[in-house]
N, C-alpha and C positions, 0 to 999 in steps of 0.2 A: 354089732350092727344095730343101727338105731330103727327103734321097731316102727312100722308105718300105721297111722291111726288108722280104726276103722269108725267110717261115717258109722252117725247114731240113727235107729229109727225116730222118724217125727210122726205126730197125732194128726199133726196139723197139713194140710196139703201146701202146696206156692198159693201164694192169691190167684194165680191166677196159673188154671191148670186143667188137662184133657181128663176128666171124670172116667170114661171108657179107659185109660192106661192105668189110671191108678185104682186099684183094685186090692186094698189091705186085707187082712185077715179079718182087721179087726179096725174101725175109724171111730178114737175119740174115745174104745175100750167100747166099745157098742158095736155089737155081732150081726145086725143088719144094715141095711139101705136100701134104697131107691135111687135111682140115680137118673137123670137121664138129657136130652137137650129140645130145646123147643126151639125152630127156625123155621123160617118164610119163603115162599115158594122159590125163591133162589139158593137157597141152603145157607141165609145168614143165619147166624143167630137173634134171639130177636131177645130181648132183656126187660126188666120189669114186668114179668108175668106170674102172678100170684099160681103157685100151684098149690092147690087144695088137695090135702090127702088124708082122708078118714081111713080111719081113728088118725089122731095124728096131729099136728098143728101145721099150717100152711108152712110152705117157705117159699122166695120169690127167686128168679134168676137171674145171673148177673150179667153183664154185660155183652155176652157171649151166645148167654140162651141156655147154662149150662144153670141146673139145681141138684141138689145133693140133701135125704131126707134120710134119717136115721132114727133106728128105733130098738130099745132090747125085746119088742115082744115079736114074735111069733102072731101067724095069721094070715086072713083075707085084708086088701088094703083097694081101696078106691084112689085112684089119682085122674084130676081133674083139673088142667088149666083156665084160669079166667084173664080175660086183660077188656078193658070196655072198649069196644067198637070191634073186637075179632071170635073169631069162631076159629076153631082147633077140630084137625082131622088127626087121629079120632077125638069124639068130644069127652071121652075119660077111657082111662085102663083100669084091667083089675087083675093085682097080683097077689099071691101066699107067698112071704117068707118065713122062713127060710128057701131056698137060698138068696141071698141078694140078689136084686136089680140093677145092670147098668144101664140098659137100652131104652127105655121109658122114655122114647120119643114120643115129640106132637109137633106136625106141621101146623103153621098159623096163615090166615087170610082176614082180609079182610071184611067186616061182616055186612054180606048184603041188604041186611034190614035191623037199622041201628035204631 
């Protein structure tokens, strides 16, 4: 019998893909994350928003509203969305990993006093 391959694990997610489904052990060989999706008061996603997470280096979200922030250390972490002319409910979270974060939502609006 001719043996059936088995798929290989990948590091790497699809370009484009549900952050809440995909939940590795491990992403990239780094034992934590943040995870989470920023959308607008209809539930789009909303893209290009700098998410600020101390200690940390920013990352932005793509297309979808979806960002993905990974870290080997341990701790308290601030995450805090920026985009000019909006305001984010809530205006930051604060989480300790271990264990990772998938849900690190923030709704966006428009900001009343630009």
């Amino acid at each position: 019998a001719t043996p059936t391959p088995t798929p290989t694990a990948t590091s790497e997610p699809p370009p484009s893909f549900d952050y809440f489904a995909y939940q590795p052990t491990f992403f990239n060989g780094v034992p934590f994350g943040i995870s989470g999706r920023i959308t607008d008061g209809s539930g789009s996603g909303l893209g290009d928003v700098t998410v600020d997470i101390n200690p940390g280096s920013p990352v932005v979200t793509d297309g979808e509203g979806y960002y993905l922030f990974t870290t080997q250390t341990s701790g308290p972490y601030v995450v805090r969305p920026e985009k000019a002319g909006t305001i984010f409910d809530p205006a930051f979270r604060n989480f300790t990993l271990p264990p990772s974060v998938l849900d690190a939502d923030f709704e966006a609006a428009p900001d009343p006093y630009p």
